[in-house]
C-alpha positions in Angstrom: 0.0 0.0 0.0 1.1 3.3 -1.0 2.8 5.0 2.0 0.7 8.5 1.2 -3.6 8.7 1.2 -4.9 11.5 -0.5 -8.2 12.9 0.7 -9.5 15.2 -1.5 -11.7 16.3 -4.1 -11.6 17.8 -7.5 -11.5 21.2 -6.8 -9.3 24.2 -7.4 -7.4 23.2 -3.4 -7.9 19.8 -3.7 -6.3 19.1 -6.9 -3.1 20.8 -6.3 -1.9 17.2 -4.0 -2.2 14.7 -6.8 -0.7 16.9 -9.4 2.6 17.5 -7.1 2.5 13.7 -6.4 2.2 12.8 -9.8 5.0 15.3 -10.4 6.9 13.8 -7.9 6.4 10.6 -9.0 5.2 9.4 -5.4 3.1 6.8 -5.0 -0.2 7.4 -3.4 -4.4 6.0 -3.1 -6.8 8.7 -3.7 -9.8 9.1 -1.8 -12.8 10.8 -2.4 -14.3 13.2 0.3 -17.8 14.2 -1.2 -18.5 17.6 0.5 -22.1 17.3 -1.0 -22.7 14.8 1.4 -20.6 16.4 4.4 -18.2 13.6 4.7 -15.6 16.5 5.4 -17.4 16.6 9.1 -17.8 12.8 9.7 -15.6 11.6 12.9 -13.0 10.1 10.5 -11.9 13.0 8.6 -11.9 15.6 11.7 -9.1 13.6 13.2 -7.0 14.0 10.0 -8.2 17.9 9.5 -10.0 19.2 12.6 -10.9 21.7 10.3 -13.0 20.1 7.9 -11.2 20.9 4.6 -9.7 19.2 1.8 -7.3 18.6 0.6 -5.8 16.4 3.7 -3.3 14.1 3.6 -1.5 10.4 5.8 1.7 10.3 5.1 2.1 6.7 7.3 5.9 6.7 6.3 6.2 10.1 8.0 8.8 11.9 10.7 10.8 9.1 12.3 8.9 6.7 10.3 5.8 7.3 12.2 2.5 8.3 10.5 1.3 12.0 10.1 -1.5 13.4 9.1 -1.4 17.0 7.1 -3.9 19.5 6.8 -4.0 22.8 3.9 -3.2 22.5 0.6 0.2 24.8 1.1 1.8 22.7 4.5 1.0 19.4 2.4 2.9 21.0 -0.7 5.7 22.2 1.3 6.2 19.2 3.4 6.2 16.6 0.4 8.6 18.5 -1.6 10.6 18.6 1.4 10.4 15.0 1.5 10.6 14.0 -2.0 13.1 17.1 -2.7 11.9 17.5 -6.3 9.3 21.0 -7.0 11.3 23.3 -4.7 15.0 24.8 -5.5 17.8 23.9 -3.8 19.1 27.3 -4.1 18.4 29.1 -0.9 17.1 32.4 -2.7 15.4 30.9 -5.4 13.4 28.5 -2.3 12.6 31.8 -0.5 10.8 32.9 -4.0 8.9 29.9 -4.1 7.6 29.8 -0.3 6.7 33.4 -0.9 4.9 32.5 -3.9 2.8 29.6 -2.3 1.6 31.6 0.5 0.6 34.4 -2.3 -1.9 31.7 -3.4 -2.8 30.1 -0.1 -3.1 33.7 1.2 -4.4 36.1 -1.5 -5.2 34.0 -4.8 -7.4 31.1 -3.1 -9.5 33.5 -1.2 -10.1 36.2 -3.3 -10.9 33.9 -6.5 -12.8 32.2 -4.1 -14.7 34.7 -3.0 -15.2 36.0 -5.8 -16.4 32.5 -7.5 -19.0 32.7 -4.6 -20.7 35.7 -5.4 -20.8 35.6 -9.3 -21.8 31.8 -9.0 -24.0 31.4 -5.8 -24.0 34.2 -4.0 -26.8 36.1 -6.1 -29.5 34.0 -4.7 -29.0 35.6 -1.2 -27.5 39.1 -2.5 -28.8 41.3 -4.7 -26.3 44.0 -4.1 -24.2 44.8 -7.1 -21.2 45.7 -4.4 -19.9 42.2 -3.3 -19.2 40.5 -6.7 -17.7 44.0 -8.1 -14.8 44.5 -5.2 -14.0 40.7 -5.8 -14.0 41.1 -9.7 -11.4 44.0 -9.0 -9.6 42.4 -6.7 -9.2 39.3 -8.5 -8.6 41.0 -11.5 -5.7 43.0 -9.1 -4.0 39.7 -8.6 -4.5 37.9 -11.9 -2.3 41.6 -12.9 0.4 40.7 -10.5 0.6 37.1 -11.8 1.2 38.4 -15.5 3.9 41.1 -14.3 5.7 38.5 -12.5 5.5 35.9 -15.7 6.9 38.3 -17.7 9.6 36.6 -19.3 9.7 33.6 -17.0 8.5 30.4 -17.7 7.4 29.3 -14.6 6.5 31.6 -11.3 10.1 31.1 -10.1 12.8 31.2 -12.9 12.9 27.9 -15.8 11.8 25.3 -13.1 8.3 23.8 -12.3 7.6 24.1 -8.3 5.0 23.8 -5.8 4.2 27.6 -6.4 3.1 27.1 -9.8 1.0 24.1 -8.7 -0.9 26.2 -6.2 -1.9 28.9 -7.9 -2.8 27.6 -11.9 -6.2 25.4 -11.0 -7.2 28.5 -9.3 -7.0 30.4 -13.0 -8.1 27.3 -14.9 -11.4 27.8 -12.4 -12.4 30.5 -13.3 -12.8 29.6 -16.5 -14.5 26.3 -16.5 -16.3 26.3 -12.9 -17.1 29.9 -12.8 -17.5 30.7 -16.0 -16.1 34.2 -16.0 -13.7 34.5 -18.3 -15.4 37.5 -20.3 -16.6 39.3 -17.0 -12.7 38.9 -15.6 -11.0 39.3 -18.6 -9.0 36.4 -18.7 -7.8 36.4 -22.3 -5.7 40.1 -21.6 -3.5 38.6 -19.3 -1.1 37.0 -21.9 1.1 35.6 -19.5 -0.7 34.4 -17.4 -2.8 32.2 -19.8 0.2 31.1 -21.6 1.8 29.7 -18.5 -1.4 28.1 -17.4 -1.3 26.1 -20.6 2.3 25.2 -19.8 1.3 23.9 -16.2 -1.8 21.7 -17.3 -0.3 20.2 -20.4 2.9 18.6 -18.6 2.4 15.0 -18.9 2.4 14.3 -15.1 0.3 17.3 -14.3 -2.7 15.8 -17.0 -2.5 12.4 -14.6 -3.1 14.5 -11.5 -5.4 16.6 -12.8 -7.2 13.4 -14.2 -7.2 12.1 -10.8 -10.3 13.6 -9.4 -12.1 14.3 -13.0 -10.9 18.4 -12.9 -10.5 18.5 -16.5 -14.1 17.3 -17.1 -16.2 19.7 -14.7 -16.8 21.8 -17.6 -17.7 19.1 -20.3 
């Protein structure tokens, strides 16, 4: 049995972990936790994430060779490409840039595009104030701008190399597009970089598998 079980979904968090460990090339059973039915809050999955999220993770070949359980998308990426060493730079500054880069998505991309998903998807059924959906449009539209500065002549987020930070921001883009449905309201198509780059990230071999693992690539078909 594969040492690392995935509990996730296929959603913009929860398809970040099979894509790194497909990337990684680490071995691992996928589980489905169907939030539709609340199996995030059954007895079982609390102990692995008190808080009721995926993506969550058992690593049972952990620290010391004991079994761990990790909870939010960014620890689990840091701490398997810690493990496996591969996604993250062994150069000290260029591993600072990355780390910076996955809490800019686990801090500002993820909730904002989130929030913003919310409002133009569900949120109109319960709000039918114009103000919520506009000051997430501009603030997603705010950091889909910083993204295409910072891809300016880079291939990946960080320099020529693939990495964690990459893989926690581009389902969050990809998204938008196929979940939300938004592309026209958010622009998505004047952010050159930042579409070219997402087409980099999803059409790496590895990445496809991961992204296959919980059906992302179909939502939209």
């Amino acid at each position: 049995m594969p040492n690392i079980q995935l509990y996730s979904l296929g959603s913009p968090n929860g398809i970040k972990i099979p894509v790194a460990l497909e990337e990684m090339g680490i071995n691992y059973d996928a589980h489905t936790v169907d939030i539709l039915k609340g199996e995030q809050f059954s007895e079982d999955f609390t102990k692995i994430n008190p808080n009721s999220k995926i993506p969550a993770i058992i690593d049972t070949d952990g620290p010391h060779g004991q079994s761990i359980p990790i909870m939010e998308s960014g620890a689990i990426l840091l701490y398997l490409a810690e493990k496996s060493g591969k996604l993250i730079p062994p150069n000290p500054t260029e591993r600072c840039e990355v780390i910076q880069w996955l809490f800019f998505g686990a801090s500002a991309v993820g909730p904002m595009f989130g929030a913003f998903g919310h409002f133009h998807t569900y949120g109109k059924e319960n709000c039918d104030h114009p103000y919520p959906e506009a000051r997430f449009t501009t603030e997603t539209k705010r950091l889909l701008a910083i993204l295409d500065e910072r891809l300016q002549s880079r291939t990946y987020i960080v320099g020529d190399e693939y990495s964690i930070a990459d893989i926690s921001i581009f389902p969050w883009v990809i998204w938008l597009d196929i979940f939300y449905k938004a592309s026209k309201q958010l622009e998505l198509e004047s952010f050159t970089n930042v579409m070219s780059w997402v087409e980099r990230c999803r059409s790496r071999p590895a990445t496809i598998k991961g992204l296959d693992a919980y059906g992302f690539n179909e939502i939209d078909k």
